[in-house]
Structures are given as C-alpha cells and as structure tokens.
C-alpha positions, 0 to 999 in steps of 0.5 A: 111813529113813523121814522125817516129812514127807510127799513127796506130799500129795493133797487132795480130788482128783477125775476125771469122765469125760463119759458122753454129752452131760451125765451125768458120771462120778466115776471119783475122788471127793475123795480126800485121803491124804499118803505120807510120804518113804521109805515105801510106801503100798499101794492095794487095791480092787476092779476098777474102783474107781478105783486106776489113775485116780488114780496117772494123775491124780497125774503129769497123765496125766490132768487132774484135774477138781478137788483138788490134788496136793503134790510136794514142797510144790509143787502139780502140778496148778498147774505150767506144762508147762515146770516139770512137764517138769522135775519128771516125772523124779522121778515115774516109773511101772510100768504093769501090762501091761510088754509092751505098755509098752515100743515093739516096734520098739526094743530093749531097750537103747534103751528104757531108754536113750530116757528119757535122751535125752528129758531131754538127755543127748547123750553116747550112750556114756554113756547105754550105760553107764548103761542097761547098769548099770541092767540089771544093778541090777534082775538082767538081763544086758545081754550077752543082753539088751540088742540084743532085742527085747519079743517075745523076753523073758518077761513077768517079764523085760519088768517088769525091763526097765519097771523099769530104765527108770523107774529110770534116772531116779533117781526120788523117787517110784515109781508102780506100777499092778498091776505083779505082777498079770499074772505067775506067782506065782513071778515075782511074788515075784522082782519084790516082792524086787527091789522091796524091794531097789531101794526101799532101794538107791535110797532110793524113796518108793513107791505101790503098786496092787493088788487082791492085799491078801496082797501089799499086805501084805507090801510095804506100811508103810500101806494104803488101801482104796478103794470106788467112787472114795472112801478108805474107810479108811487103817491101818497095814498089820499094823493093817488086817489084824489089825482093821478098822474099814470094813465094806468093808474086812472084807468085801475080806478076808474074800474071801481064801481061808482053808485053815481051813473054820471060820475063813473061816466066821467071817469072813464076813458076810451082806450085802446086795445091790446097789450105787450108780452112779458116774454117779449116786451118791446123797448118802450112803455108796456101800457103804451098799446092800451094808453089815450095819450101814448105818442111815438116816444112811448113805443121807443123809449122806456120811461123811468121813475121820476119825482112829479110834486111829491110822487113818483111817476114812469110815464112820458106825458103825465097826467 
C-alpha cells in the first residue's frame, strides 16, 4: 500500500559535464520531484534528455554538480563513503543492457550471490540458499541455470538474472533504466509482469525509465516527462494521457503510432523547427524553439514547476 510521505526527495539536482576546457554541459538542469513510499514513478523522455544521468546521480554513481537528494530524510549527496555503503543496499538498480551488466566470467550463481559477499555474509551455504531462492521468485530454475554463464542465457532471462541480484538485497528502492527497452515485445511484457508481482511481493518503491510512454503508462502511478535535462510536467499517469498540459508533452504522445488515420491527424500538431543547445542553453524555456504556442515570454524567462489541477507544469501558457 502506498504511503504518504514521500521515500525520495530530489530537490534542484543538477549534472554538467566539462565539454573542452571551459564549456560545461547541463546534462540535468534543477530538477525537483518526490516518490512517494510504495509507489512507481515513471520517467519518459527522449533519447538524450537526460533520464539515465539522473537515476546515476541519484545513488552517486555520478557526483552531482549541485541539488540535494532525500533518502529517507537523509541527504545522500551529503553522506560520508562509510554511511552510503550502508545505505547503497536499499537503492539497487536494473541497467538496460542486462548482458553486458553481469561479469562473463562468473556464473549465474555467483553473480547473484557476489552482492551478499560484498555486504558480509560469510556463510557461503547460506548465500547458496538465498540466491537459489531468489532465482526461483523472479521465475529462473536454478537447477538449469545456476552453474551457466551470461553468454549462454537470453536476454529476457539475463534481465531475470539482473533482477534477482538487485533483489537479494531486500531493497526500498528500485532503479530501473530502460530495462524492457532492449528485449522482444513478448519479453518485455513477461519482465513488466514479473515486475508487478515483485513490487507487490517485496513491498518496492520503484522509478522507472523509458522512452516507451504505452509501457509507462501501464506500469506507472504518476509520470514525469523530461526535455533537454528539465521536468516539463509530472501527472497522474491516466491523467497525462487523457489531457496534457505541456506542449512537449502533447507532441511525445502525439508520436505513438494511433491505427485510426483520422484520429492521429487530430493529434498532430504543426511545429516549429529547431532546438537549443545544452552546452549553451538560453534564459528561457528550451522547448521554446519547437513549441506552437511559444510567445516572447518564453525565450526570456524560464518557467518553473507549478501546480495546475493536480499536476505539475513548467510551461508559460498550458495547454
């Protein structure tokens, strides 16, 4: 059940990356959003928008440049070494490539076992046990499967295998960069299952990442969508998909594919050309340049998140 208050907490989170000698890059750009505990956040956007940047920054995979992060009630950006070891088993992460997550030369087996070792538990019989067990919760016979190696699995079986191991941990809190985005359609739905059932078996807050906005929306309570490393709007995910406020966000679901001619010709909309750089962005909105209803406030002042029924919305003239 989900609770009240929130689990995560990120406030004004930031990431640049240095593009020569003085020219920065804002790969995340102030971005602020709160999952609450028990629910599943989804974040869709464009390739390159910055998604997979900021569930890195969020666990310190990468060193924020500014902003703070919540665990908890407790800053992670703040946290010495020592203390976000001991925190790190409650944030466990699902990377999209499952294959080229897990070490070749180990198998299956101790794979999932390694993150047990890492934390301490010396009793090797024990850590069998739990792996074994873990194998079976996200559907892998570790009779087959325990003693082979990454090569020889599929790549729905290796997402299993990525799950099990993040799941041996007892998490609070699971990360999932594009973990379906990379697998058959048919698997992709047997992982989204398996991800339901686990989320309710193991009691997980999750954040999931995707630029698949139909599975967002079926695995999602609320959805945020980002545009050139900003938050454009957070909804319910019913909500965003019935009506939207963001012109980005009408133009990202106006591209999936509707079998209706007539219908998607409704969606569309005529936009404008061009885009802004993230190395150098101007003061104002960055969807400005692409946006139908983009007026001279938009170039000149950036728009901040703001409550408009139920939803959160950095856009000048919503929709």
């Amino acid at each position: 059940m989900k609770e009240k208050h929130p689990l995560l907490v990120v406030k004004n989170l930031s990431v640049e990356f240095g593009v020569g000698s003085s020219t920065k890059l804002q790969a995340v750009s102030n971005v602020s959003f709160e999952i609450g505990t028990g629910e599943t956040l989804g974040l869709v956007g464009e390739s390159g928008c910055g998604k997979s940047t900021l569930v890195r920054a969020l666990v310190r995979l990468i060193r924020p440049t500014a902003g703070q992060v919540f665990y908890g009630g407790e800053n992670l950006l703040q946290c010495t070494s020592r203390r976000l070891k001991e925190i790190r088993p409650e944030l466990q992460m699902i990377f999209q490539d499952a294959t080229a997550s897990l070490n070749p030369g180990r198998t299956i087996g101790k794979t999932i076992e390694e993150p047990l070792r890492v934390v301490g538990v010396t009793d090797k019989r024990d850590r069998t046990e739990r792996a074994r067990s873990m194998m079976h919760a996200v559907g892998l016979d570790p009779d087959q499967i325990y003693e082979r190696y990454p090569f020889e699995l599929s790549g729905g079986q290796c997402q299993r295998v990525s799950l099990a191991r993040a799941l041996i941990m007892k998490p609070r809190l699971l990360l999932c960069d594009e973990p379906v985005s990379s697998l058959d359609v048919s698997v992709q739905a047997q992982i989204l299952n398996l991800l339901g059932r686990i989320k309710q078996r193991f009691a997980l807050t999750i954040l999931f990442i995707s630029h698949d906005l139909a599975v967002v929306k079926n695995i999602s309570d609320r959805v945020a969508v980002m545009y050139m490393g900003k938050i454009c709007e957070i909804a319910g995910a019913e909500d965003l998909y019935r009506f939207t406020h963001h012109p980005y966000t009408e133009k990202l679901l106006s591209s999936i594919p509707n079998p209706e001619p007539e219908q998607q010709k409704k969606k569309a909309r005529i936009n404008k050309q061009g885009a802004v750089s993230q190395v150098t962005p101007h003061l104002g909105c960055r969807f400005y340049p692409k946006c139908f209803k983009a007026q001279s406030i938009c170039k000149e002042i950036e728009p901040e998140l703001t409550t408009i029924k139920n939803r959160q919305v950095a856009c000048h003239l919503p929709l």
